[in-house]
N, C-alpha and C positions, 0 to 999 in steps of 0.2 A: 569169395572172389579175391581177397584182397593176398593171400598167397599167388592165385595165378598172377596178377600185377606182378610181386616180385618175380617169379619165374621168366615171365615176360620179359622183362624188365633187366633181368640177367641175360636172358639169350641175344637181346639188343645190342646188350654194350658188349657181350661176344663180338657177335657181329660186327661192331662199329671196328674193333680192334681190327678182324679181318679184310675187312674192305683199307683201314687205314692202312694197312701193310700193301698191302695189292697197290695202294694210291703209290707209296712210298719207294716200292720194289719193281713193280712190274708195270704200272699206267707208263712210265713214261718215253718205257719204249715204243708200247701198241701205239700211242698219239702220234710218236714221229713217223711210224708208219702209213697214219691216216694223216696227217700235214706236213711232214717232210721237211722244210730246213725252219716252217714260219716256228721258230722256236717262243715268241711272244705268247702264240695262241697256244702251244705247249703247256707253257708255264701257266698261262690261265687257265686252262682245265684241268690242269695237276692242283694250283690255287683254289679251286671249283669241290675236287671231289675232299682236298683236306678239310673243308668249310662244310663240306655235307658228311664226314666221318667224323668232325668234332661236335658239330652240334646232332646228331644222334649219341654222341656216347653221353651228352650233357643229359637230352631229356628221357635215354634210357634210365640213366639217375633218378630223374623224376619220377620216373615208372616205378622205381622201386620205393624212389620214398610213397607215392600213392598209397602201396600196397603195406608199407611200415604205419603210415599214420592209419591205413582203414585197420591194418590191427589193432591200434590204440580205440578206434574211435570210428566205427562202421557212419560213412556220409557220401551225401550223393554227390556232394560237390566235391569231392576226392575223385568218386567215381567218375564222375566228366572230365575233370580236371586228366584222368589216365587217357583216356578215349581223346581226346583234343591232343596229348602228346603222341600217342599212336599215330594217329591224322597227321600231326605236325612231320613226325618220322617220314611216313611215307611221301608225303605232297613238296617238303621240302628236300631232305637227304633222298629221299627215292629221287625225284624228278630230276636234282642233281647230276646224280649219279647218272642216271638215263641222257641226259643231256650231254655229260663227258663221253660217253658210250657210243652213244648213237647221234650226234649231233644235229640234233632237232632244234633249232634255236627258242621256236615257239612254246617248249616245253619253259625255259625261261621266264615265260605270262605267268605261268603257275604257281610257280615256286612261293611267290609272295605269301600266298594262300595259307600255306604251311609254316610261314612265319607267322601269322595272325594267330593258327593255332595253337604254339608255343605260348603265344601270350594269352590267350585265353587262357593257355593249363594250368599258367601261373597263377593268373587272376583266380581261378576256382580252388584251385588248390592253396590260393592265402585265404580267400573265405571258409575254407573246409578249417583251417587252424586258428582261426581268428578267434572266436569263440568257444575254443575248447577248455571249458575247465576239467579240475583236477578228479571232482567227483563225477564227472561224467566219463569219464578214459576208464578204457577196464584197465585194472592193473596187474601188469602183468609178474609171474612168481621168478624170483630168484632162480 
């Protein structure tokens, strides 16, 4: 498993690159077309989707380190710690992103959710390295 994490984990922060381009190049035309001169609320969903393509390329990082420390050291608390940042991706950068899109305000409720589960992946993933000694890590060959 802990190779797919990184694969995962690679395709993510792809991804986050491309959506941040899109945020950077092309959101801010489609938005003046869906609100027209309110240039405020422009800017806040342009603000909106950089804040959901940053904090995906952040915990896609995570993804990878998950999948770097369960090659040192196979733990389930790594493993949650990926799954919580996944969760985190989708609930926060997803619902984001959906919300600049489609303007669902209530989508907004949610988003929090997905913050909660970033700090979970943290939290799991300092307990996954908290106690790692030297003679328990495979080590890995030159």
């Amino acid at each position: 498993m802990n190779r797919h994490w990184i694969f995962l984990g690679c395709l993510l922060a792809g991804l986050a690159v491309g959506l941040g381009a899109f945020g950077a190049h092309g959101l801010g035309e489609r938005l003046e077309e869906i609100h027209g001169e309110d240039l405020d609320t422009v800017n806040k969903r342009i603000e909106n989707w950089k804040t959901a393509a940053a904090y995906q390329m952040y915990h896609s990082l995570g993804i990878i380190l998950v999948g770097m420390i369960t090659l040192l050291r196979p733990s389930k608390f790594a493993k949650i710690a990926g799954f919580l940042f996944l969760t985190g991706i989708c609930l926060f950068s997803g619902l984001l992103y959906a919300l600049v899109i489609l303007e669902k305000p209530f989508l907004g409720a949610i988003v929090p959710l997905g913050g909660l589960s970033f700090i979970g992946g943290w939290l799991f993933l300092a307990r996954a390295t908290c106690c790692m000694s030297r003679s328990e890590t495979v080590q890995l060959k030159d």
